[in-house]
LOGUKOL-71573 format. One line per field, with one value per atom (N, C-alpha, C): residue number from 1; x, y, z; residue in three letters; atom name. Coordinates in nm, 3 decimals. Example, Ala and Ser with C-alpha at 12.3 -4.5 7.8 and 13.67 -1.06 7.14 Angstrom:
# LOGUKOL-71573
n (1_1_1_2_2_2)
px (1.319_1.230_1.320_1.285_1.367_1.290)
py (-0.569_-0.450_-0.330_-0.225_-0.106_0.003)
pz (0.780_0.780_0.780_0.708_0.714_0.787)
res (ALA_ALA_ALA_SER_SER_SER)
atom (N_CA_C_N_CA_C)
//
This chain:
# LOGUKOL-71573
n (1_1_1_2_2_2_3_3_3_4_4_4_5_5_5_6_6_6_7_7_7_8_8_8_9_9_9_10_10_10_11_11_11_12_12_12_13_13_13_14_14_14_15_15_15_16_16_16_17_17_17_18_18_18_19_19_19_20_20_20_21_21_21_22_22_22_23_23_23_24_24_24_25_25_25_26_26_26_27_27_27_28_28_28_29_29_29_30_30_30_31_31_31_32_32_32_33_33_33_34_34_34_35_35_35_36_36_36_37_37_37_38_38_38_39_39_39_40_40_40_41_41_41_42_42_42_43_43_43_44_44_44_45_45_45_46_46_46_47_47_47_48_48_48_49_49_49_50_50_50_51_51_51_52_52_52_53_53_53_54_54_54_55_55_55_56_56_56_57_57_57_58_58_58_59_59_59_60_60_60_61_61_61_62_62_62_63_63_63_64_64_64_65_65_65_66_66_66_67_67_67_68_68_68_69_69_69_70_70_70_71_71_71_72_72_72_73_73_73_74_74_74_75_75_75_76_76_76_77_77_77_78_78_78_79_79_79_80_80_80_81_81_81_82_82_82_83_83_83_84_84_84_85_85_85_86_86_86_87_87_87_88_88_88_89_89_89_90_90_90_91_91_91_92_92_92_93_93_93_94_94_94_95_95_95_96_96_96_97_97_97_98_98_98_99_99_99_100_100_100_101_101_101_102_102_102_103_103_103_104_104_104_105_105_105_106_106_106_107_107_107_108_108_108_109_109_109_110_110_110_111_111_111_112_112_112_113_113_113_114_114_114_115_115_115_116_116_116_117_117_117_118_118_118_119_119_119_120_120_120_121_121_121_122_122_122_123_123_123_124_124_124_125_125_125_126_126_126_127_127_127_128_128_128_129_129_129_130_130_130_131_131_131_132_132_132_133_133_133_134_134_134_135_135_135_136_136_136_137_137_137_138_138_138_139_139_139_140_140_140_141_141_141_142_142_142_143_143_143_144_144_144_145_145_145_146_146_146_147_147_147_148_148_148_149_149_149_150_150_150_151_151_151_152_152_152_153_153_153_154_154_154_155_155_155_156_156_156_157_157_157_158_158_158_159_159_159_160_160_160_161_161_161_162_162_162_163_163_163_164_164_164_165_165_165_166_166_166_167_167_167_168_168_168_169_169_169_170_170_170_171_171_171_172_172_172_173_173_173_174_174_174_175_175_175_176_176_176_177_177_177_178_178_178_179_179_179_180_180_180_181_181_181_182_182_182_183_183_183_184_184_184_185_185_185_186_186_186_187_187_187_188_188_188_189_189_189_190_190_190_191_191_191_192_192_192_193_193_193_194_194_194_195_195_195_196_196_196_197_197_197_198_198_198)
px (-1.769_-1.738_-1.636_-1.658_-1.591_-1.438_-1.329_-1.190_-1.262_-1.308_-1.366_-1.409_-1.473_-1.547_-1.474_-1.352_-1.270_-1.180_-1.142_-1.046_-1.076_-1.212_-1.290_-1.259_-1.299_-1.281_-1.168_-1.077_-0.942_-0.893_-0.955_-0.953_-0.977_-1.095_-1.206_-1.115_-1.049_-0.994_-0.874_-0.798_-0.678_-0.672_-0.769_-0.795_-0.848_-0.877_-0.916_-1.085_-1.136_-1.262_-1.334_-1.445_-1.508_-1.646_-1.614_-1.711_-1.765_-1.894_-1.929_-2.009_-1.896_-1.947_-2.013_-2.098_-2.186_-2.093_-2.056_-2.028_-2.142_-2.273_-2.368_-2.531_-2.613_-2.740_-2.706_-2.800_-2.829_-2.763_-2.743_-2.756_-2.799_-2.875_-2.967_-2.931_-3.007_-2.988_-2.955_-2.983_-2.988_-2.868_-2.805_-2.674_-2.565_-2.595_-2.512_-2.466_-2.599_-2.606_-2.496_-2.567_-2.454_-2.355_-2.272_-2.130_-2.065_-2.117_-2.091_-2.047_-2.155_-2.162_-2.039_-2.022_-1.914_-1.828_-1.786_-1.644_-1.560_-1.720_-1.670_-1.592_-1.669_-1.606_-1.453_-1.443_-1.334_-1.234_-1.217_-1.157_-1.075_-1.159_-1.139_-1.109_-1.130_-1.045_-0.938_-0.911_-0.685_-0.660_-0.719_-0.642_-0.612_-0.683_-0.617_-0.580_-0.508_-0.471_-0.374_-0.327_-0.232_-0.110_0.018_0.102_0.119_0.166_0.180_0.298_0.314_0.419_0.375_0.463_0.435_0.357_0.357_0.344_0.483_0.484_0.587_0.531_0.627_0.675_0.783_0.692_0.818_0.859_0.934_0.984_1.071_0.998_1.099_1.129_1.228_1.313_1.368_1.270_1.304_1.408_1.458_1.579_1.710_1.682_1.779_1.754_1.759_1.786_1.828_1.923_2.031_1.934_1.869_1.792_1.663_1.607_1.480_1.481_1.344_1.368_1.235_1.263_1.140_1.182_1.066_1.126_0.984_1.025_0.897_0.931_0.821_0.819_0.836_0.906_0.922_0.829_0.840_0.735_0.747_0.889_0.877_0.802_0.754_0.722_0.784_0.935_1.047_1.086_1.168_1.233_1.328_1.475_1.559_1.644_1.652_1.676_1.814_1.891_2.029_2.011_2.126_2.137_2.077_1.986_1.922_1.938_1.958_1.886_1.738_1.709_1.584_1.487_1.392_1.253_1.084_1.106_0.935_0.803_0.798_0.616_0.507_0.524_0.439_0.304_0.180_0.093_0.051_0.129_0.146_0.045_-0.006_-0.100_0.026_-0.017_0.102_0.155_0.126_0.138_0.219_0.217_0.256_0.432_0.397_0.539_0.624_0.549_0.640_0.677_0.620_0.660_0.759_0.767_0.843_1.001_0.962_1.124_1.168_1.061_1.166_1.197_1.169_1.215_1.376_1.345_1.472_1.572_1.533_1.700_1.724_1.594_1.642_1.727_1.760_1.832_1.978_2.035_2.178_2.218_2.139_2.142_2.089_1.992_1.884_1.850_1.815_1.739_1.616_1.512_1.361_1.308_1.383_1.343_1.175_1.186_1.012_1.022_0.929_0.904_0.828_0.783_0.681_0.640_0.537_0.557_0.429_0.414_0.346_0.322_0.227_0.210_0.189_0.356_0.298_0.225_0.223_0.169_0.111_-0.043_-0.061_-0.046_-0.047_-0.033_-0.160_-0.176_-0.222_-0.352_-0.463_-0.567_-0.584_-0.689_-0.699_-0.867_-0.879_-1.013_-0.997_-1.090_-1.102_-1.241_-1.234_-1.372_-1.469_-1.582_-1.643_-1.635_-1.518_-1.524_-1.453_-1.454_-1.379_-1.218_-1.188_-1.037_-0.999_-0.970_-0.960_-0.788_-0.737_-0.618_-0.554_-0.467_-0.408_-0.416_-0.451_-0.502_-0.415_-0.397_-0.324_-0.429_-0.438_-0.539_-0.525_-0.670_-0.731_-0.782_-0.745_-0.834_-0.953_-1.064_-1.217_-1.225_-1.213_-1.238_-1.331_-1.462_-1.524_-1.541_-1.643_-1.634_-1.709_-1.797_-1.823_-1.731_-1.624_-1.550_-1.420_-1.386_-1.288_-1.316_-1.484_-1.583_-1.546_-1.577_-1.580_-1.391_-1.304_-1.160_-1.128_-1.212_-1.194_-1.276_-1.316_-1.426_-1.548_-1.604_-1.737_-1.747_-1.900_-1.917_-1.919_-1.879_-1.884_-2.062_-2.104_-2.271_-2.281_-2.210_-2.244_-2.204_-2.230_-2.163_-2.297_-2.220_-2.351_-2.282_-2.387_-2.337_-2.384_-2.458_-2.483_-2.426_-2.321_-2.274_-2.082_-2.052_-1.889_-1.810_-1.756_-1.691_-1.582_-1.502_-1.338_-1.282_-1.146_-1.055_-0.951_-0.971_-0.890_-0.884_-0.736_-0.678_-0.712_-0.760_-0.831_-0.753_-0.661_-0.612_-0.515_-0.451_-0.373_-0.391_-0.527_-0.567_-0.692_-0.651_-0.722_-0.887_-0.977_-1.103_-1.177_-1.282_-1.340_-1.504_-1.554_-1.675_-1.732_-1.856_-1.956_-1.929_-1.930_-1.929_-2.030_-2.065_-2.185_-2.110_-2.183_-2.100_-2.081_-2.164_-2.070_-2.020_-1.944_-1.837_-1.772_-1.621_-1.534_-1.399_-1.320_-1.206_-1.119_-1.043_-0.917_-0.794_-0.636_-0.541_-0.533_-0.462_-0.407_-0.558_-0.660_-0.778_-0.803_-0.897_-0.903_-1.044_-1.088_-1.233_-1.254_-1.367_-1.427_-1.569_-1.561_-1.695_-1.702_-1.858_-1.887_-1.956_-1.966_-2.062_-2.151_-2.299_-2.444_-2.461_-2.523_-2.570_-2.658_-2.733_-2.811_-2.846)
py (2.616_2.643_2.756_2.885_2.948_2.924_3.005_2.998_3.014_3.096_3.131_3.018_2.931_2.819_2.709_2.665_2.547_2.581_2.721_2.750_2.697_2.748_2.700_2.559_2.488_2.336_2.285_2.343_2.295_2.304_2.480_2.508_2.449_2.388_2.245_2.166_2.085_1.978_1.968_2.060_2.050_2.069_2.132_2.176_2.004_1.876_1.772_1.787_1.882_1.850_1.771_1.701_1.586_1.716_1.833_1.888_1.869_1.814_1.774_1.882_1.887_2.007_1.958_2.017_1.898_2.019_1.943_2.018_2.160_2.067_2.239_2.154_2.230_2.172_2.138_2.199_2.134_2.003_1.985_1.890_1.818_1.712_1.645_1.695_1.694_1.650_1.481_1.424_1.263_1.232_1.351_1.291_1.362_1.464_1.527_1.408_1.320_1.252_1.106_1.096_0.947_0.973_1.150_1.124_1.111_1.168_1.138_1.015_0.904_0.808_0.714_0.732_0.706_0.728_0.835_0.898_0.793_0.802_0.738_0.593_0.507_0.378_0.422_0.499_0.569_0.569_0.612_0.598_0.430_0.337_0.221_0.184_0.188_0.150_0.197_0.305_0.385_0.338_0.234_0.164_0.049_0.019_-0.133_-0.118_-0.005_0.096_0.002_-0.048_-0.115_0.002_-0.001_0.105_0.046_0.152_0.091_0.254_0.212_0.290_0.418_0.532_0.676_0.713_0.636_0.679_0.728_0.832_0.900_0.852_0.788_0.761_0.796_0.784_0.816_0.702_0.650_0.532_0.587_0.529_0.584_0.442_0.430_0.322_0.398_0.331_0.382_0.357_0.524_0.526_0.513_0.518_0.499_0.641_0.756_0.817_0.818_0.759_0.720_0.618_0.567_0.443_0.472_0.610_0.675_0.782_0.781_0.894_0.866_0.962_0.941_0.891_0.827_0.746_0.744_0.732_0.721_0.566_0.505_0.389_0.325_0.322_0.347_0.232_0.223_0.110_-0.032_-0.081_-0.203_-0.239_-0.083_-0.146_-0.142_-0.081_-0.136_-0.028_0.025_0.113_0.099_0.208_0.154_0.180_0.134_0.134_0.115_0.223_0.192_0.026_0.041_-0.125_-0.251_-0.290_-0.373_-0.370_-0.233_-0.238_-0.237_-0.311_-0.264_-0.379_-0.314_-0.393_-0.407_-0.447_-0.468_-0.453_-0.372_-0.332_-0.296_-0.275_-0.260_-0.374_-0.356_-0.444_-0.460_-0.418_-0.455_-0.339_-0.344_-0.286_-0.245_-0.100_-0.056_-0.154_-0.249_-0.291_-0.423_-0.497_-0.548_-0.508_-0.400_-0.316_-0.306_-0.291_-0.230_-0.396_-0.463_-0.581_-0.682_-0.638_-0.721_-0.604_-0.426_-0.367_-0.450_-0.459_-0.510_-0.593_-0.722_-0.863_-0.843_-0.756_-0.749_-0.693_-0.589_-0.491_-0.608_-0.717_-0.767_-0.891_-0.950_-1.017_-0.972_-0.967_-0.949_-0.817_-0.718_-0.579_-0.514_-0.563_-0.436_-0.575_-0.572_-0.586_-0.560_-0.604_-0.583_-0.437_-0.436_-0.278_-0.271_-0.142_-0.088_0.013_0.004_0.051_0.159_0.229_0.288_0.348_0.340_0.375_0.483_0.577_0.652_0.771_0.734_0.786_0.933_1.019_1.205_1.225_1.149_1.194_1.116_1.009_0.944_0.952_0.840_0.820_0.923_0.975_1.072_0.947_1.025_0.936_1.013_0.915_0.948_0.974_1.078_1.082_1.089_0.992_1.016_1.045_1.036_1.049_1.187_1.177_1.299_1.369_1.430_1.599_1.658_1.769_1.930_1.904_1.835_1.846_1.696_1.602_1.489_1.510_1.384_1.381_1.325_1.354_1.305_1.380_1.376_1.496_1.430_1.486_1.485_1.385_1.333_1.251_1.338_1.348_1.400_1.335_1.272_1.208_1.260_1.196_1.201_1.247_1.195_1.283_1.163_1.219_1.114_1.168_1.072_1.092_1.213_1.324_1.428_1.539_1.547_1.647_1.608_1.455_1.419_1.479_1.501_1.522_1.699_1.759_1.913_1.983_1.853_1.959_1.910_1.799_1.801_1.867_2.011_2.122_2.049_1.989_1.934_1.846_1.769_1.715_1.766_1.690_1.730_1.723_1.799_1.791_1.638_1.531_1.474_1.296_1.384_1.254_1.199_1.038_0.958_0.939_1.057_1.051_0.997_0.868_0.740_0.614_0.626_0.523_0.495_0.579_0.596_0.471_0.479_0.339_0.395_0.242_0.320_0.141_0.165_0.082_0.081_-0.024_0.007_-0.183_-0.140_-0.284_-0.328_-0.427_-0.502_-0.628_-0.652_-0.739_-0.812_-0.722_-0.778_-0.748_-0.744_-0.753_-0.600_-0.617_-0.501_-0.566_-0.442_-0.492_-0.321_-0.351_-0.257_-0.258_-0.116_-0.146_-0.061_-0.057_0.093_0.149_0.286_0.348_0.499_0.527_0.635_0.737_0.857_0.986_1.046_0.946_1.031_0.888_0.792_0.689_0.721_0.701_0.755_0.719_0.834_0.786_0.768_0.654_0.589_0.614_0.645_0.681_0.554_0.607_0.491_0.484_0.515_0.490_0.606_0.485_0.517_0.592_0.663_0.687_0.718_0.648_0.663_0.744_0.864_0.871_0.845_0.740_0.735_0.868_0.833_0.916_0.878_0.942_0.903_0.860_0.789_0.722_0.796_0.939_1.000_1.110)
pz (-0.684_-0.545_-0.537_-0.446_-0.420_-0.378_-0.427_-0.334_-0.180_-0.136_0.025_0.074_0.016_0.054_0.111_-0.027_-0.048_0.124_0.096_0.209_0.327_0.376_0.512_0.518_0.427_0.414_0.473_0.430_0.410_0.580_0.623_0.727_0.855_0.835_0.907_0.943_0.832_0.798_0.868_0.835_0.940_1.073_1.136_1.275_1.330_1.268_1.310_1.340_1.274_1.299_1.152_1.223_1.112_1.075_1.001_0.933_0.800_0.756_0.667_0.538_0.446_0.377_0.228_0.178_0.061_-0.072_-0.199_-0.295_-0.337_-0.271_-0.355_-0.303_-0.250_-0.194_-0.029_0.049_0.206_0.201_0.311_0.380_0.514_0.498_0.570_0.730_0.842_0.963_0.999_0.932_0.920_0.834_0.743_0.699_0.812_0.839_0.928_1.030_1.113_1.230_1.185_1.034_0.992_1.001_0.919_0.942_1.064_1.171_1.298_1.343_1.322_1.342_1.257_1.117_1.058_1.121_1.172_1.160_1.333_1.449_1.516_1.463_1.385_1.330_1.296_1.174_1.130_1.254_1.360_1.485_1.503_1.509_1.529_1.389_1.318_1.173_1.191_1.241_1.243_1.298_1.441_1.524_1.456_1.362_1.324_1.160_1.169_1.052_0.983_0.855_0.807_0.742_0.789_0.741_0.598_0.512_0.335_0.373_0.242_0.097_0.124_0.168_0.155_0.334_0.467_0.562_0.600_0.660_0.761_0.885_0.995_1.122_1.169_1.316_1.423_1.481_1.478_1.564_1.747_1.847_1.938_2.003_2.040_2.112_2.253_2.388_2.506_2.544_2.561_2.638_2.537_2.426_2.306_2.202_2.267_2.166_1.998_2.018_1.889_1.777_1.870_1.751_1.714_1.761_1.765_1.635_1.588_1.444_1.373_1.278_1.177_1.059_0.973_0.878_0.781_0.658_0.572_0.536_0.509_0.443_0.278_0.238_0.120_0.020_-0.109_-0.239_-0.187_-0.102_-0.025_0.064_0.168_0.287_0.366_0.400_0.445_0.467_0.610_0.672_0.716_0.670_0.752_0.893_1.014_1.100_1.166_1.289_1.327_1.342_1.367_1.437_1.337_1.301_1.254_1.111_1.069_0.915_0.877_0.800_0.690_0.737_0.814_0.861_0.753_0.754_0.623_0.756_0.788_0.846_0.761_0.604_0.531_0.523_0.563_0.580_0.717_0.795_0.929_1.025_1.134_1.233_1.324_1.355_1.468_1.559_1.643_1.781_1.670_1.567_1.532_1.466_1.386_1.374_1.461_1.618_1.718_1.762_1.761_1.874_1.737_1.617_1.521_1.560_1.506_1.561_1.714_1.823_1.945_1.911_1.857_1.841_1.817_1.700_1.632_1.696_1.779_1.905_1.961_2.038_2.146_2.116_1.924_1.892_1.921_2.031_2.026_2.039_2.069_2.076_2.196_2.241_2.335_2.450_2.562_2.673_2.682_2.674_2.674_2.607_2.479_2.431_2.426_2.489_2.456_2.314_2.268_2.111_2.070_2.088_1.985_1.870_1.803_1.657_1.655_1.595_1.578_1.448_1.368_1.184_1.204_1.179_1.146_1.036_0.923_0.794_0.754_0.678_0.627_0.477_0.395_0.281_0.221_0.071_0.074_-0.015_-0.028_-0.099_-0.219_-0.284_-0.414_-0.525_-0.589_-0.630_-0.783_-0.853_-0.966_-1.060_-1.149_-1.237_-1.237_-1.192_-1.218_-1.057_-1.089_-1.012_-1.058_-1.007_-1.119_-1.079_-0.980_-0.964_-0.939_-0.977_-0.950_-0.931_-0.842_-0.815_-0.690_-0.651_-0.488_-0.406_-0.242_-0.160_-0.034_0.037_0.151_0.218_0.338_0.452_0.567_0.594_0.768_0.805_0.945_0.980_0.987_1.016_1.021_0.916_0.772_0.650_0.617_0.550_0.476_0.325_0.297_0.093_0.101_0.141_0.105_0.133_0.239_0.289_0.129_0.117_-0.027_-0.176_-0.184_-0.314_-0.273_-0.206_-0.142_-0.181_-0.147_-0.184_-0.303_-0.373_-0.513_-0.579_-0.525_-0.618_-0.647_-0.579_-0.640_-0.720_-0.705_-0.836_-0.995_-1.086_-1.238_-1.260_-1.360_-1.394_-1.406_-1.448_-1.497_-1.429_-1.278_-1.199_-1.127_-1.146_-1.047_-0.929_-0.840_-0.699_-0.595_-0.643_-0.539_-0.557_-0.715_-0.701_-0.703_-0.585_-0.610_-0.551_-0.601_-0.589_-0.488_-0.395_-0.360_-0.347_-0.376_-0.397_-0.263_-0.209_-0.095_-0.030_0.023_0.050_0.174_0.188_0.299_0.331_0.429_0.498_0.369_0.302_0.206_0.096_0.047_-0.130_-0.120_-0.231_-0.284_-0.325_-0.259_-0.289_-0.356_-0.416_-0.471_-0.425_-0.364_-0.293_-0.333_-0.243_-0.283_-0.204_-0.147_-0.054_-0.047_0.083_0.066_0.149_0.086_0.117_0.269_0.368_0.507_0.571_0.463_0.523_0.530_0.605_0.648_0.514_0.462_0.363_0.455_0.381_0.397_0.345_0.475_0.380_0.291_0.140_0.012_-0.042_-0.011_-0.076_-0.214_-0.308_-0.438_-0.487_-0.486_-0.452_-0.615_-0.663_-0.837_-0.846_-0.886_-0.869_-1.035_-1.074_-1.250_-1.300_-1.430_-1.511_-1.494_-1.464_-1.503_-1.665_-1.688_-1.805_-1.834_-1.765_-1.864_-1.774)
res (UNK_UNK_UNK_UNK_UNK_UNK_UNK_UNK_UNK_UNK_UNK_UNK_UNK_UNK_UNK_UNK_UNK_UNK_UNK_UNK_UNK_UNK_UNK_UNK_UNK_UNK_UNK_UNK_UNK_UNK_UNK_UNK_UNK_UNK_UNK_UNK_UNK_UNK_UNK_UNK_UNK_UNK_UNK_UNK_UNK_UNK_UNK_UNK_UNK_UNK_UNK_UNK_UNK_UNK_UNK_UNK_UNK_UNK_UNK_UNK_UNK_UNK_UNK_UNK_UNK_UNK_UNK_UNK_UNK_UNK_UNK_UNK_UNK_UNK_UNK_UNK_UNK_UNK_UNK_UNK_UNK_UNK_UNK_UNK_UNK_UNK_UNK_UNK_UNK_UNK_UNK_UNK_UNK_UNK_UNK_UNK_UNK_UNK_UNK_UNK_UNK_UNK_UNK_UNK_UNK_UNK_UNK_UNK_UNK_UNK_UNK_UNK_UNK_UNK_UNK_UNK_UNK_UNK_UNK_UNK_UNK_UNK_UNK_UNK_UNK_UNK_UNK_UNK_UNK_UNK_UNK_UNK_UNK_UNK_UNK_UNK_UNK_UNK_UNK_UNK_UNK_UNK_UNK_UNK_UNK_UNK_UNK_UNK_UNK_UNK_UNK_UNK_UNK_UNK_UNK_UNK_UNK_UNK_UNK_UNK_UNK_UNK_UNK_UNK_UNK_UNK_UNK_UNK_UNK_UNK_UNK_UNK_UNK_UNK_UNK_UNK_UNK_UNK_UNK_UNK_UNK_UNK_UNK_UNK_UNK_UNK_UNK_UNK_UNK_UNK_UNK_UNK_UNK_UNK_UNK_UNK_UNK_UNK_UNK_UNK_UNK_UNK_UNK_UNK_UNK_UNK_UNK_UNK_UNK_UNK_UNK_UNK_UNK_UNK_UNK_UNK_UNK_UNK_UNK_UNK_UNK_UNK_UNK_UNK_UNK_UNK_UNK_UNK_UNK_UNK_UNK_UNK_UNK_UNK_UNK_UNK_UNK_UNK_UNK_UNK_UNK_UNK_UNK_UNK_UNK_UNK_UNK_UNK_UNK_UNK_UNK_UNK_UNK_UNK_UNK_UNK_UNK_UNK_UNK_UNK_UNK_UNK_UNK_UNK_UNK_UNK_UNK_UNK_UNK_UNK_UNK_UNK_UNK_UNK_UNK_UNK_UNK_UNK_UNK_UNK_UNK_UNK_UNK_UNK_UNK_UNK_UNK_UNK_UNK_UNK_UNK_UNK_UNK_UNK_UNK_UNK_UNK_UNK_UNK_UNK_UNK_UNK_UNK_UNK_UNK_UNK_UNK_UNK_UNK_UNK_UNK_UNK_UNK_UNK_UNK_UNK_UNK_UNK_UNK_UNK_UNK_UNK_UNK_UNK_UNK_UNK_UNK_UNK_UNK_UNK_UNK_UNK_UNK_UNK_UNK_UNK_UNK_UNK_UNK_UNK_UNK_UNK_UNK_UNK_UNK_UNK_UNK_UNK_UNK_UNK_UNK_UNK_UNK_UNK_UNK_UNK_UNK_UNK_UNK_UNK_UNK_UNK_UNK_UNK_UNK_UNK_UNK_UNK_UNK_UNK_UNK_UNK_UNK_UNK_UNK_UNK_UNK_UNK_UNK_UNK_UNK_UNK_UNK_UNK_UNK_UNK_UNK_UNK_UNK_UNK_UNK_UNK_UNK_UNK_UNK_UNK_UNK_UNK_UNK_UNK_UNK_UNK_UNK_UNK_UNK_UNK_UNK_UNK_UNK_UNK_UNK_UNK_UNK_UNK_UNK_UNK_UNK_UNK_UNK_UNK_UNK_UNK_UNK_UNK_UNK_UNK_UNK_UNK_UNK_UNK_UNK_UNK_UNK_UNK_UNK_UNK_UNK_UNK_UNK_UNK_UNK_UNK_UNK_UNK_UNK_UNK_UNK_UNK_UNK_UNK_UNK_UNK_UNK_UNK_UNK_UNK_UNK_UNK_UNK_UNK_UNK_UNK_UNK_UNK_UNK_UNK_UNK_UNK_UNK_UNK_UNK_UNK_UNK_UNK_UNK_UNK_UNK_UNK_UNK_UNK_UNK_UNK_UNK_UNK_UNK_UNK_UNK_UNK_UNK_UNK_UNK_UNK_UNK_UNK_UNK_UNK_UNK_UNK_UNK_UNK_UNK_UNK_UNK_UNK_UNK_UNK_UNK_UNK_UNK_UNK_UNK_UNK_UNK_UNK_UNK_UNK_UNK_UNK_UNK_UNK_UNK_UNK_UNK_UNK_UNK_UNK_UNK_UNK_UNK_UNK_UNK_UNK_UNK_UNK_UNK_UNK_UNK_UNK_UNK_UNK_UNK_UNK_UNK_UNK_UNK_UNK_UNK_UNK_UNK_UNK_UNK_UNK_UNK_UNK_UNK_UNK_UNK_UNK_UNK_UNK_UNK_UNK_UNK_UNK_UNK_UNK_UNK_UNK_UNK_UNK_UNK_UNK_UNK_UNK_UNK_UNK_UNK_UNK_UNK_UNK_UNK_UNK_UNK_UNK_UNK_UNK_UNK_UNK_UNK_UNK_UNK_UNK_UNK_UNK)
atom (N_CA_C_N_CA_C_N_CA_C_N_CA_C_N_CA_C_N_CA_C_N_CA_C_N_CA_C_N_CA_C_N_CA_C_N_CA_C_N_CA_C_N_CA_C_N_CA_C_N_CA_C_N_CA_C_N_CA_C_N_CA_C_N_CA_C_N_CA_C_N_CA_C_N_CA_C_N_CA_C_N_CA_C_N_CA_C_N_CA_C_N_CA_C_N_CA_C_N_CA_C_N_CA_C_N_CA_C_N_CA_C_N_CA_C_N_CA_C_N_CA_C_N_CA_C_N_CA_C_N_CA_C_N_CA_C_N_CA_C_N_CA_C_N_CA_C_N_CA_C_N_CA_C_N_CA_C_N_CA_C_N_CA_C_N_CA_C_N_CA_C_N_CA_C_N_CA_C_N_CA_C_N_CA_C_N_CA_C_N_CA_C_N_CA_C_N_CA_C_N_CA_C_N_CA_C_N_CA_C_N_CA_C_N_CA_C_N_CA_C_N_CA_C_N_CA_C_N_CA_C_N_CA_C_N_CA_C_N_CA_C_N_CA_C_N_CA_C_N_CA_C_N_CA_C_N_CA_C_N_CA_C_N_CA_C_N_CA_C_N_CA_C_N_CA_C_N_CA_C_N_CA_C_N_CA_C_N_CA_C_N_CA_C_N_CA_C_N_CA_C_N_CA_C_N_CA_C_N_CA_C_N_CA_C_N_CA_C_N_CA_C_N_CA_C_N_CA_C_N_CA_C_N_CA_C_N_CA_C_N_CA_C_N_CA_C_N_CA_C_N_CA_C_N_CA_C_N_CA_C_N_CA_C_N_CA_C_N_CA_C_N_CA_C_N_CA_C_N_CA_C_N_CA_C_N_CA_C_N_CA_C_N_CA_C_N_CA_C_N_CA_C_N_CA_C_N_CA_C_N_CA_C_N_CA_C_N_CA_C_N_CA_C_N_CA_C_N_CA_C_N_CA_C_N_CA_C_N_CA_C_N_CA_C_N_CA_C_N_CA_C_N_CA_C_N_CA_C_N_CA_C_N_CA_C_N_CA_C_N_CA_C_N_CA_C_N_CA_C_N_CA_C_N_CA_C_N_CA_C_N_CA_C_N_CA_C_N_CA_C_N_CA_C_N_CA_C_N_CA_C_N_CA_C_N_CA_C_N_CA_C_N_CA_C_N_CA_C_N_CA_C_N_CA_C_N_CA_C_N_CA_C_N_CA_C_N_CA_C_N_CA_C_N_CA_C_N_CA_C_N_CA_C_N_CA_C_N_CA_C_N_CA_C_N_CA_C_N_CA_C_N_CA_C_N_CA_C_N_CA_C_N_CA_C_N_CA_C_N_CA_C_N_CA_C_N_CA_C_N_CA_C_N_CA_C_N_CA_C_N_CA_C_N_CA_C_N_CA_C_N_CA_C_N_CA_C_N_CA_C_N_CA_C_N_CA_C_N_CA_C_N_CA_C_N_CA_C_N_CA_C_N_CA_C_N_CA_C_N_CA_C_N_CA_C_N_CA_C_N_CA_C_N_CA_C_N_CA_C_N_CA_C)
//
C-alpha cells in the first residue's frame, strides 16, 4: 500500500467518516452496504460504551468551574477528583459514572450537582498477527476491521482473512469472538488476524 493511500485513510478517519477501504482488491456493493449497517450498531454500542484504563475525559460539574476538568483514567479505573478524591468508573457506562461522581459531591459537599462526563480520546486498539504493521492505533469512531486491517498496511500474504479473531471485554470479562470485516472495532479491542494453514 502506498504512503498516498495510507494518508487518505488516515485522512477519512479523522474527519469522522465511516469510509471503508479494502487492503488490495474491490470491494463489494453488499460489503460497502454492511459496513453501513454495522457502523450504525457501532453508534449504540458507544452509548453503552464501558470507560477502562487509558480513556481521557472531561468531567464538568454545573456551575462549579473549580471541580470541572479533564482527566485520564488510569490501570485502576480510577480518577482523581477536587473535593472527593479518587472515584473508580472503570467498567462503568457514562450515565452511571456521572450519577456515582454526583452521589459523591452531594455527600456533604454539593446540592443536587448535575454532572457530565464526556470521552475526548478513546483507549487506543490493538492489531496483531498477519499484517505488515501490527501494533496499537489510536480509535475513530465508526472504524471497523477493514478501515483497522487498511492502517495496519494490509494483509500479510499469508493471512486467513475470514477468520480474525478480536478480544474484547464484555460486561466485565474478557471474551474472544469471530468477527467479519465491516463489524464495527472497539476502543481496548484486540483484533488477531491467523496464518492460513496453507
Amino acid at each position: 500500500m502506498t504512503q498516498k493511500i495510507k494518508y487518505l485513510i488516515m485522512a477519512a478517519l479523522l474527519i469522522g467518516g465511516a469510509v471503508v477501504v479494502p487492503a488490495y482488491g474491490p470491494v463489494s456493493a453488499m460489503q460497502s452496504a454492511g459496513a453501513l449497517t454495522e457502523n450504525a450498531d457501532a453508534a449504540s454500542i458507544i452509548g453503552r460504551y464501558q470507560l477502562g484504563s487509558g480513556d481521557q475525559i472531561k468531567v464538568t460539574v454545573y456551575g462549579e468551574e473549580d471541580l470541572s476538568g479533564e482527566f485520564e483514567i488510569d490501570g485502576t479505573g480510577t480518577i482523581s477528583l477536587p473535593l472527593i478524591g479518587s472515584v473508580t468508573i472503570g467498567g462503568q457506562i457514562l450515565t452511571d459514572a456521572q450519577s456515582l461522581i454526583a452521589e459523591q459531591l452531594s455527600d456533604g459537599f454539593l446540592i443536587n450537582p448535575r454532572v457530565s462526563i464526556e470521552v475526548l480520546n478513546y483507549r487506543p486498539f490493538y492489531i496483531l498477527g498477519e499484517v505488515n504493521s501490527p501494533g496499537s492505533y489510536p480509535y475513530v469512531s465508526g472504524m471497523t476491521v477493514l478501515n483497522a486491517i487498511a492502517l495496519a498496511s494490509g494483509f500479510t500474504y499469508r493471512a486467513s482473512e475470514n477468520k480474525i479473531e478480536v478480544t474484547r471485554r464484555i460486561e466485565g470479562e474478557e471474551q474472544k469472538i469471530r468477527i467479519k470485516l465491516t463489524e464495527a472495532v472497539l476502543p481496548g479491542d484486540i483484533l488477531r488476524v491467523p496464518e492460513r494453514l496453507f
